[in-house]
N, C-alpha and C positions, 0 to 999 in steps of 0.2 A: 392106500395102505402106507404105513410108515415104518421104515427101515431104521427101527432104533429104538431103545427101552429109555430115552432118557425124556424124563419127566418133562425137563423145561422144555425141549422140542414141541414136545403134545401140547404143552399149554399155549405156547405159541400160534400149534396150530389153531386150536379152538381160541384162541383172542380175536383168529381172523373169519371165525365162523368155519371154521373146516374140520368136519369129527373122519379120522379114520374110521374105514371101517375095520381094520385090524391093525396091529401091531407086528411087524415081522424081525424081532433084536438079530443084526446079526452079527456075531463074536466074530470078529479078522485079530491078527496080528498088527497091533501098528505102530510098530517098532520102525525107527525113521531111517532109509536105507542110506547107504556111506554118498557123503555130500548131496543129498539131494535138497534141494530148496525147499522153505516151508511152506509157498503156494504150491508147488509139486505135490508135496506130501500130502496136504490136504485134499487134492483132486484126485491124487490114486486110493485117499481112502475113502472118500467117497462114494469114488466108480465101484471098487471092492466090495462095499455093502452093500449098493445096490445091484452088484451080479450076484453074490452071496443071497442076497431074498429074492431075487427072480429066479435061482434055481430052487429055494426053500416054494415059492409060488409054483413050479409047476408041477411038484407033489402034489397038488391039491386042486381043487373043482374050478376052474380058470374058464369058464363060459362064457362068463360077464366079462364086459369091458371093464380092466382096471389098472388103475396108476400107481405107480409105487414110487416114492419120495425118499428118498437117501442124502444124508449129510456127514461132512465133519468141521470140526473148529480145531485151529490150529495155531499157539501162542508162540511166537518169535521175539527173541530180543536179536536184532541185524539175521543172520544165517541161523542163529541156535534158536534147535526150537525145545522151549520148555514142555518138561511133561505130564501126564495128567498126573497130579499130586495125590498119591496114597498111603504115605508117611508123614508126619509132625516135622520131619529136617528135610524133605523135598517140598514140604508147602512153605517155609522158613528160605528154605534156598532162592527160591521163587524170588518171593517176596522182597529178598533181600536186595537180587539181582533189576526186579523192576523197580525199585524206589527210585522217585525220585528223576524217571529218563523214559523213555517214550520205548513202546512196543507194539507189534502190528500182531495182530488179529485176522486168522484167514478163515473164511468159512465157503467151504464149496458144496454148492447144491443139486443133486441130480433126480432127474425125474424118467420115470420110463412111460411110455403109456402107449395105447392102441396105435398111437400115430409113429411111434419113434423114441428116442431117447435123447434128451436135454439138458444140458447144465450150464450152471455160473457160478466163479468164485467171486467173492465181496471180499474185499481189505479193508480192515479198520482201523484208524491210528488213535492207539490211546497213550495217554502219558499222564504217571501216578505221580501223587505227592510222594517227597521225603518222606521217607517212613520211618518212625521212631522204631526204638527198641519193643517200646512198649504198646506200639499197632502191629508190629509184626507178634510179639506174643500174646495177642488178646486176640486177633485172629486166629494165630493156628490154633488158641483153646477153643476158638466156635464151634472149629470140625466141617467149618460150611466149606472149604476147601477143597475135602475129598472128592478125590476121582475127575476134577475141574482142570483143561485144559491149562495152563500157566499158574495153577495153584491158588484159583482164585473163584467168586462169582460175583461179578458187578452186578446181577439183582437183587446181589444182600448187601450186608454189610461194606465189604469190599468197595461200593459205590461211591462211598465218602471218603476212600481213596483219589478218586478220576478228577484231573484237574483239569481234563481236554480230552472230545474226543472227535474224532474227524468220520467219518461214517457212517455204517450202522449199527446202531447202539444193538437192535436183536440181533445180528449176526454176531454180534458177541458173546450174547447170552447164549447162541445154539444155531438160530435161525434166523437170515435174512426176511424180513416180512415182504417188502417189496419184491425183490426177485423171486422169491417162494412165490406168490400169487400170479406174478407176471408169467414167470414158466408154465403153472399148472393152468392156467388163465389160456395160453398160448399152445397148448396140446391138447384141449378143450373138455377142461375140466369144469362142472360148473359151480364155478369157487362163490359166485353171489346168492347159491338154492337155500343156504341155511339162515340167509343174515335178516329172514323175515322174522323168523324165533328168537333174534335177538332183539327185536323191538317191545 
């Protein structure tokens, strides 16, 4: 099960062959508390979601063995951390602030399952072009922006901003693939049952 409504996670997960079997979104507050680091932040909101759907889970018919998958992503320029952009002048702000200079990327991943509960943060280092006047206003017209970690989404558009990136690239978009498989891989989930339907 997947602790989250947002789309790019899900497609992530099916890239790697792995279909929840439900969806459990859970609404936290993630408002970033006074000086806390933006690996912090990331990892307590994580944990947050995945305790938020393990209590939404034991509402409900829990016989079967099952795993529940909880993340977040987390944009930083040094200590600040940008926020999910849901205005035209905080996606602009963004934008403005990352031109041109490098920004880290945190995504921490947590997983619960019959055996215990597990997680890892990944850090990504990206660093954008210069950005014109006129990239910064032809993006915020896209709209692709919305509700995007650092007021962005490097699987759109935004991409042909990245002049460098040190990590990984899906931890940015949502979901580490590698540590995602290796955790769910490692509380013995069995992450290779689907990849014959992909042949």
């Amino acid at each position: 099960m997947l602790a989250s409504a947002s789309p790019r996670r899900l497609a992530l997960l099916q890239q790697i062959g792995i279909e929840p079997a439900s969806l459990l979104p859970a609404e936290i507050d993630e408002t970033p508390r006074k000086a806390e680091p933006p690996r912090e932040l990331a990892r307590r909101l994580a944990r947050t979601k995945l305790a938020t759907a393990e209590a939404a889970l034991h509402l409900q018919d829990t016989t079967t063995p099952t795993w529940l998958l909880s993340a977040d992503t987390v944009v930083a320029v040094g200590r600040r951390v940008l926020p999910k952009a849901e205005i035209p002048d905080e996606a602009a702000d963004c934008l403005r602030l990352l031109s041109g200079r490098q920004h880290r990327v945190y995504t921490a991943v947590c997983v619960l399952s019959p055996r215990g509960r597990r997680e890892r943060i990944v850090e990504t280092r990206v660093r954008f072009k210069r950005l014109s006047g006129r990239d910064i206003q032809g993006y915020v017209a896209s709209g692709e922006w919305r509700g995007k970690a650092g007021g962005y989404a490097i699987q759109g558009l935004a991409g042909a901003f990245v002049v460098k990136l040190v990590g990984s690239y899906s931890a940015v978009v949502g979901l580490p693939l590698y540590e995602t498989l290796s955790l769910l891989d490692g509380e013995g989930y069995p992450v290779r049952a689907g990849w014959g339907a992909l042949a």
